[in-house]
C-alpha positions in Angstrom: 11.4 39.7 -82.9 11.8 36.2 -81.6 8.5 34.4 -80.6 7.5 33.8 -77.1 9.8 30.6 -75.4 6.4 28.3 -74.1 7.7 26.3 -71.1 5.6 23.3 -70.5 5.0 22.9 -66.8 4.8 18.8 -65.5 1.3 19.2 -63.1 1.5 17.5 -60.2 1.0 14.1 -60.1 -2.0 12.7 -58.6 -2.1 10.2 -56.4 -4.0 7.0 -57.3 -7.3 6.7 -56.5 -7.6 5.2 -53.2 -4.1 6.1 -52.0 -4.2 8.7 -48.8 -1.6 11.7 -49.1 1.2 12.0 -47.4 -0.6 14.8 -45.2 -3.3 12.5 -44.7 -1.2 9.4 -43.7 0.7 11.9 -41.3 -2.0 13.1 -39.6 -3.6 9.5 -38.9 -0.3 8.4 -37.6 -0.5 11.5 -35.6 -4.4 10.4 -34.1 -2.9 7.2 -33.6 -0.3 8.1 -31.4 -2.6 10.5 -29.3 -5.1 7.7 -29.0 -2.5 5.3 -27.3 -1.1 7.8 -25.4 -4.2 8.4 -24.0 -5.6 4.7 -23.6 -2.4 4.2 -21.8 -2.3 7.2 -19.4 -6.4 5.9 -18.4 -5.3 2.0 -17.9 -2.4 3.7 -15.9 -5.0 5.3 -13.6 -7.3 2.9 -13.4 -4.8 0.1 -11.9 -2.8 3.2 -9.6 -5.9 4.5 -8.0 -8.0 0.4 -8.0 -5.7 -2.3 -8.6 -2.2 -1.7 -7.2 0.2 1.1 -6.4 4.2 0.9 -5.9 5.4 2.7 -2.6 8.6 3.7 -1.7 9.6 3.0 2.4 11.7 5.5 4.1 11.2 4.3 7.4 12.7 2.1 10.3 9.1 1.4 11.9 9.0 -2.3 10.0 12.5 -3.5 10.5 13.6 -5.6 9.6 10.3 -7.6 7.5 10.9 -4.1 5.3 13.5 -2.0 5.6 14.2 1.7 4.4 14.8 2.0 0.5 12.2 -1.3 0.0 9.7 -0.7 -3.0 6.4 -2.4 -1.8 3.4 -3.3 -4.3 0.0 -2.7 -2.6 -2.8 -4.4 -3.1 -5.9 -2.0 -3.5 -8.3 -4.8 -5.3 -8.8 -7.3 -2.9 -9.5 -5.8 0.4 -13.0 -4.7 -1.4 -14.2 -8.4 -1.0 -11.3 -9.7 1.2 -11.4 -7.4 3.8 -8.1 -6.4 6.4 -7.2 -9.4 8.7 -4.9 -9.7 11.6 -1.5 -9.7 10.3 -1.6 -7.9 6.9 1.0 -5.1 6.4 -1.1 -1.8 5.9 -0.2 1.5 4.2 -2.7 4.1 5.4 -3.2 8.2 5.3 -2.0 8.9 9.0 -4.8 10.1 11.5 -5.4 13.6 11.9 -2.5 15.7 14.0 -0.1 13.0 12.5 0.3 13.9 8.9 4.1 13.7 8.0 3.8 16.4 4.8 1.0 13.8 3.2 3.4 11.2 3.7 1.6 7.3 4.5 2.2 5.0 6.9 3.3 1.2 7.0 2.3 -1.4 9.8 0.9 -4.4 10.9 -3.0 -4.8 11.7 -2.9 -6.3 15.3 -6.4 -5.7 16.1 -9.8 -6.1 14.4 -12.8 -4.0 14.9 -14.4 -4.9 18.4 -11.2 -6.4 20.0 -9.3 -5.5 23.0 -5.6 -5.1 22.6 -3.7 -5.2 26.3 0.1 -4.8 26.5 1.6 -6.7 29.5 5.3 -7.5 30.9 6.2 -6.7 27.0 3.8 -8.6 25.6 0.6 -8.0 23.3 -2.6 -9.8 24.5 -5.6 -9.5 22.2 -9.4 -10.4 23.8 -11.5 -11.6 20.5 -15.5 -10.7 20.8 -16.8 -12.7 23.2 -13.6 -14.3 24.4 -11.0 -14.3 27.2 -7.6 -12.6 26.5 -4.5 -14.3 24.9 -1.2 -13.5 24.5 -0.3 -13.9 20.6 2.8 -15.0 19.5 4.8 -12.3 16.9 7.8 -13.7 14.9 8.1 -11.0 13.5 8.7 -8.2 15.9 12.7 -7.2 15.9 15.1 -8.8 18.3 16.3 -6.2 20.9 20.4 -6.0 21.7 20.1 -8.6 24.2 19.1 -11.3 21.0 15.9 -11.4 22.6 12.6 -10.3 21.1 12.0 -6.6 21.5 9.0 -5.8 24.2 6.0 -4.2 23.0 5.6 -1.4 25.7 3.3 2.1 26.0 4.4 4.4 24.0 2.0 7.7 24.9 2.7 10.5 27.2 0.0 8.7 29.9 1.6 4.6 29.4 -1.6 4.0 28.1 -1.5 -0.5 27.9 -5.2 -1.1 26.8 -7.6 -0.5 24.1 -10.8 -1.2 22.9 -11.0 -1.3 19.3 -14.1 0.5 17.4 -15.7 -0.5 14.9 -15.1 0.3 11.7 -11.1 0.3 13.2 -7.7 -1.6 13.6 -5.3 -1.3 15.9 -1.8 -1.2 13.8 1.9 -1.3 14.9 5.3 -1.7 13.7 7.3 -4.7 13.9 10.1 -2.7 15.1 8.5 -2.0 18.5 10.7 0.1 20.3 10.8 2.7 17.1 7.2 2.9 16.0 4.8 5.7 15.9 1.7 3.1 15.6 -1.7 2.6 17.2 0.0 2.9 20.5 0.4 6.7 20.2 -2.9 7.8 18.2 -5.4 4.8 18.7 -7.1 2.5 16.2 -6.7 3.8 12.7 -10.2 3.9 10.5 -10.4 1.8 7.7 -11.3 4.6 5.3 -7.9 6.0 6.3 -6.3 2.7 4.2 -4.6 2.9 0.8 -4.6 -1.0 0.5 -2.2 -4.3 2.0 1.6 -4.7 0.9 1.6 -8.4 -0.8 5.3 -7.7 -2.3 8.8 -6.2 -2.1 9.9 -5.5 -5.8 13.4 -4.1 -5.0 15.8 -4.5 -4.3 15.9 -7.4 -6.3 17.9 -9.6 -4.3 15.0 -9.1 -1.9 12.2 -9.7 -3.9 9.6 -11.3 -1.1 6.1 -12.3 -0.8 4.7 -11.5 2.3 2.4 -14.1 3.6 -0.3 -13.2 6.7 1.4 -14.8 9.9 -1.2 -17.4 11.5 -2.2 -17.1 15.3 -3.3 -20.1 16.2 -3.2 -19.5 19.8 -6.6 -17.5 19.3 -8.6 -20.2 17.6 -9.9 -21.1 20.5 -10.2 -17.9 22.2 -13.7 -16.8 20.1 -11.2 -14.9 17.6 -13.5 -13.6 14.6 -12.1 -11.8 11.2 -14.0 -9.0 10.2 -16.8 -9.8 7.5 -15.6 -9.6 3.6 -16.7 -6.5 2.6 2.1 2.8 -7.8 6.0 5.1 -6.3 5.2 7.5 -2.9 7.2 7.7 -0.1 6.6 5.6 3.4 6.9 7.3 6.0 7.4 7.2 9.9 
């Protein structure tokens, strides 16, 4: 009878002292990677819901300073110390019986808390606190087929051409007049209704603007007062 074959078996190497396992190595990369994924998704919150947001506009209301397609950044920061002033474009949550399936809104703030906005022979007068009322001048409000600017006329049921601004309100309309659902249908919009001020078109990139608050100088001297200092969805009507 032949004796037993004896296999010798290598054991497994060790790994030197100090030196993780594989396992071990993969499963820190793995921690790693969840960390940063989840550092990231919280930065990404924290600027989207305080800092900034991008919006989509599908809308006609702001021809043609923003037209349909435009991506808009919005300031959400500021406005906590810098409060809304005449002239900033606005995105807010329409008012209730407006609501467009959730969809926000883009204007101009015409009128601050307190004011009284008239409408005359096409034109927008604005009566400060404790002033008289004066016509403002708007560059930016669309030219009508006649090259002319566009009139700013009623645009309810009753022709409504006057209202008194509450506080804690702003009277908001589009620069394209004649094709804006604005404060001229539903009234002054609250502030708490605001998602923040548009500072920038980011695309398309041909069109990359900065938009700057339009000065009214005529109202300097007509007791005008700014209210005390205090990212992609879709835009819509």
């Amino acid at each position: 009878m032949l004796p037993p074959v004896l296999t010798y078996v290598q054991p497994a190497a060790e790994p030197p002292a100090g030196e993780p396992s594989a396992a071990r190595r993969g499963g820190g990369c793995l921690i790693e990677i969840v960390e940063t994924v989840i550092l990231t998704a919280v930065i990404y919150l924290l600027i989207h819901n305080f800092v900034a947001q991008p919006f989509e506009v599908e809308q006609n209301s702001m021809v043609t300073t923003i037209e349909p397609s435009d991506y808009v950044l919005i300031d959400k920061l500021t406005p906590r110390w810098n409060d809304y002033q005449r002239g900033d474009i606005v995105v807010f949550q329409p008012p209730t019986g407006y609501e467009q399936g959730g969809v926000p809104f883009i204007k101009r703030v015409i009128g601050l808390p307190g004011e009284t906005i008239t409408l005359e022979n096409g034109a927008v007068f604005v009566t400060p606190v404790g002033g008289v009322a004066t016509r403002i001048d708007e560059p930016y409000v669309i030219d009508g087929a006649d090259g002319q600017r566009a009139p700013t006329l009623p645009r309810d049921a009753q022709g409504t051409a006057s209202w008194v601004v509450p506080e804690g309100g702003y009277f908001v309309m589009g620069d394209n007049r004649p094709d804006s659902q604005d404060s001229r249908f539903f009234g002054a919009v609250d502030r708490e209704l605001f998602v923040g001020r548009a500072f920038v078109r980011y695309f398309p990139l041909d069109r990359i603007t900065i938009f700057h608050r339009p000065e009214y100088p005529e109202l300097q001297g007509a007791g005008a007062r700014l209210p005390a200092a205090g990212w992609p969805v879709r835009i819509g009507p």
